[in-house]
C-alpha positions as CSV (number, residue, x, y, z in Angstrom):
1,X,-10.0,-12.1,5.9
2,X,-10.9,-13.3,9.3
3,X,-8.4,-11.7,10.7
4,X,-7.1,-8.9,9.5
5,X,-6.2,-6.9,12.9
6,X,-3.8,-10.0,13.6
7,X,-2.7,-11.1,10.1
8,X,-1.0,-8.4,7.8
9,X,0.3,-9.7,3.8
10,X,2.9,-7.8,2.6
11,X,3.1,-7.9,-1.0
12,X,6.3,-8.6,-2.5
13,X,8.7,-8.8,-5.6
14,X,7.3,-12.1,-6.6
15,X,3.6,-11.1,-6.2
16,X,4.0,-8.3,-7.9
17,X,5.6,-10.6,-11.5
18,X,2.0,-12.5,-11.2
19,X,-0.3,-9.3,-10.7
20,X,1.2,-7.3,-13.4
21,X,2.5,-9.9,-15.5
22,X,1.5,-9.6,-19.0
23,X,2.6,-11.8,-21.5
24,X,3.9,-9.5,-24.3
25,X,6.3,-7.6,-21.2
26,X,7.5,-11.7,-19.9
27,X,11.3,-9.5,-19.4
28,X,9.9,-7.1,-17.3
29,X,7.4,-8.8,-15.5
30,X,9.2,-12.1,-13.9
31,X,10.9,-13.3,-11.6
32,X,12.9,-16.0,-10.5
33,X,10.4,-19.1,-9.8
34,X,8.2,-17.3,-11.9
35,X,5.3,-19.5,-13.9
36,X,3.2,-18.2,-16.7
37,X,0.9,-21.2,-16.2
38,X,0.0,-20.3,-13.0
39,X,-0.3,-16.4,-13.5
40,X,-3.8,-16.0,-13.9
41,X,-4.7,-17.9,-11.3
42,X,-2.4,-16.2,-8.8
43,X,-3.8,-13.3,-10.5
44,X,-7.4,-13.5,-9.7
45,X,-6.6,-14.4,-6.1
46,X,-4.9,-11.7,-5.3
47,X,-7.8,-9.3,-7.3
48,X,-10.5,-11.0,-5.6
49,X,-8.6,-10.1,-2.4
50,X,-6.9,-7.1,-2.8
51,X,-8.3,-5.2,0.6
52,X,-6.4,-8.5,2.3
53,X,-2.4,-7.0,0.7
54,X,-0.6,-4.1,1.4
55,X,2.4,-3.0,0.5
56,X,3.6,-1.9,3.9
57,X,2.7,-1.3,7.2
58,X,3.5,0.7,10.2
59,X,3.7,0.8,14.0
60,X,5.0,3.9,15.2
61,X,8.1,4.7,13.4
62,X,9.0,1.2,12.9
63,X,8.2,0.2,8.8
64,X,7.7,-3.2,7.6
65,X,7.8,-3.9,3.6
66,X,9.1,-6.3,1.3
67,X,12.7,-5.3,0.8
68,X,13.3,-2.1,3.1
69,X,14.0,1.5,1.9
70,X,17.6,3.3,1.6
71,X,18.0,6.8,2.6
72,X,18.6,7.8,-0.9
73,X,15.1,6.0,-2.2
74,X,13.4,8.1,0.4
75,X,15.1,11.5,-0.5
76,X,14.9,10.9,-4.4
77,X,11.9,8.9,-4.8
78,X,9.7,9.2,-1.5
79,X,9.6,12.8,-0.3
80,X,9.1,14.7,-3.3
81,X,6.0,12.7,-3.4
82,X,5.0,12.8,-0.1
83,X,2.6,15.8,0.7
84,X,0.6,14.9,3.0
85,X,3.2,14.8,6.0
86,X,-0.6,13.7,8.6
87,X,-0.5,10.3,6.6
88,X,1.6,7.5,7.7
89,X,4.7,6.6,5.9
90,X,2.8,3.1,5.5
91,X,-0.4,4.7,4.5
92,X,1.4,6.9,1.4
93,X,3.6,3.9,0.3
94,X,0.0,2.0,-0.1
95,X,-1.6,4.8,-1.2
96,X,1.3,5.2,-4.3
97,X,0.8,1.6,-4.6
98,X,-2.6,2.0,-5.7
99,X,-2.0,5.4,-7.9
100,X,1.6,5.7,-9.2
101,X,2.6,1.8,-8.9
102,X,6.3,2.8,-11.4
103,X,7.5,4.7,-8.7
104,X,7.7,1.4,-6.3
105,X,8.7,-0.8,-8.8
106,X,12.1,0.4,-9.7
107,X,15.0,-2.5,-9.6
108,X,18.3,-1.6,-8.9
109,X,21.5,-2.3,-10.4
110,X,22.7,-4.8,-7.6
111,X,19.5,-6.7,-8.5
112,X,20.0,-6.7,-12.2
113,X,18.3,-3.2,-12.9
114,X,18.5,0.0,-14.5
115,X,18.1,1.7,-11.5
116,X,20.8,3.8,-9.1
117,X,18.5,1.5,-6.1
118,X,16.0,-0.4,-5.8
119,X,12.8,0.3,-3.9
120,X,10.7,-1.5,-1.5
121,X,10.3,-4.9,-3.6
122,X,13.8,-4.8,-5.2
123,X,15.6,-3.1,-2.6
124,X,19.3,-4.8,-2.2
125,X,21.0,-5.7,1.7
126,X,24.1,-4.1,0.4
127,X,22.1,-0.9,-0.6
128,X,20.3,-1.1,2.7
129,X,23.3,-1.6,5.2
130,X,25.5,1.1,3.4
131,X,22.6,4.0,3.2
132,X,20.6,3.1,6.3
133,X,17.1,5.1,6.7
134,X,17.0,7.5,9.1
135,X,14.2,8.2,11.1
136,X,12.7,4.8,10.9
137,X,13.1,1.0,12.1
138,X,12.4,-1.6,9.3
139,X,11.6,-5.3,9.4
140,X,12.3,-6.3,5.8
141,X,13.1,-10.4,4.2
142,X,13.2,-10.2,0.2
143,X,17.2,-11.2,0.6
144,X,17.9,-14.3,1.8
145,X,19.9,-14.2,5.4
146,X,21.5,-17.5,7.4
147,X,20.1,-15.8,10.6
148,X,17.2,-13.0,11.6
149,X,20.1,-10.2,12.1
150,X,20.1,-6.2,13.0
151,X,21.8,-3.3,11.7
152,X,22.1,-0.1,13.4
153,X,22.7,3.4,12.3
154,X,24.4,6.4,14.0
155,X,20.5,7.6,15.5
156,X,19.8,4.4,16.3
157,X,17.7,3.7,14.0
158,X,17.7,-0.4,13.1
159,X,16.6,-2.8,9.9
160,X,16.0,-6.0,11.0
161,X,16.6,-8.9,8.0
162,X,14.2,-11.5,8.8
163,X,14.5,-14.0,5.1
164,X,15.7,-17.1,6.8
165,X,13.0,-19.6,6.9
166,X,15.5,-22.2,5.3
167,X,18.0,-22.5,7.6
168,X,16.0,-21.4,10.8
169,X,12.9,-22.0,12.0
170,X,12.4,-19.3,14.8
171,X,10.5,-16.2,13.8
172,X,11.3,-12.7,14.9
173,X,9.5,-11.3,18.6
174,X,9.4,-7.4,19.0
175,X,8.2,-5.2,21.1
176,X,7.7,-1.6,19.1
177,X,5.9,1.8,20.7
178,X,2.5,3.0,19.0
């Protein structure tokens, strides 16, 4: 709260199980690590600090969330929802966050799902390094790496995997253009 130009909180897959968990949907609601005695709690916190959260955020045309986007999430899921081409990719995925929640929540098949893909909390590496986004960089974690490692696509566009706090203890430095 102090610093919120310096310090952003992405929300992820796991948050998500605690804010919407509800106990008669336990299947669809948890997650691995998941406890329902600490749900409420985890709860409040984050609805006493929502303006703190976001679900993604942007620097130019480099995208930070959770688990990353495919090309295929943003053709069938994204764009026919996004209108308003003056808002930020960032700004609409929050902004569908806040309004339309389902259509961000959707777990694919290589994560257990129902899904074709998943989507920026359930996105899957494989999914991400076979259908690259074009147009965009992305910094994502969500699936665990050895090492902070970059994949490039034909543009030039890159992901970045960053989930490696357990066997490294480096964090990832980067330069991006406003």
């Amino acid at each position: 709260k102090q610093n919120p130009d310096k310090i952003k909180l992405i929300l992820g897959n796991h948050d998500n199980c605690y804010i919407f968990y509800q106990p008669q949907y336990q299947d669809a609601t948890m997650c691995s690590g998941f406890s329902s005695n600490f749900a409420g709690d985890v709860r409040q916190l984050y609805y006493h600090n929502r303006e703190c959260f976001q679900s993604a955020f942007q620097i130019g045309n480099t995208l930070w969330t959770h688990a990353g986007m495919c090309q295929w999430i943003w053709d069938h899921i994204f764009c026919p929802e996004y209108k308003d081409k003056d808002m930020s990719v960032a700004d609409f995925i929050n902004k569908l966050y806040i309004e339309n929640t389902g259509l961000l929540l959707h777990v694919g098949k290589r994560r257990g799902g129902a899904c074709q893909h998943g989507n920026i909390f359930w996105e899957d590496l494989r999914d991400l390094t076979e259908d690259l986004l074009k147009g965009y960089n992305q910094i994502v974690g969500h699936t665990h790496v050895k090492e902070i490692y970059t994949i490039t696509n034909e543009d030039g566009n890159f992901t970045i995997f960053t989930d490696c706090l357990d066997s490294q203890t480096k964090f990832l430095e980067l330069e991006v253009e406003e």
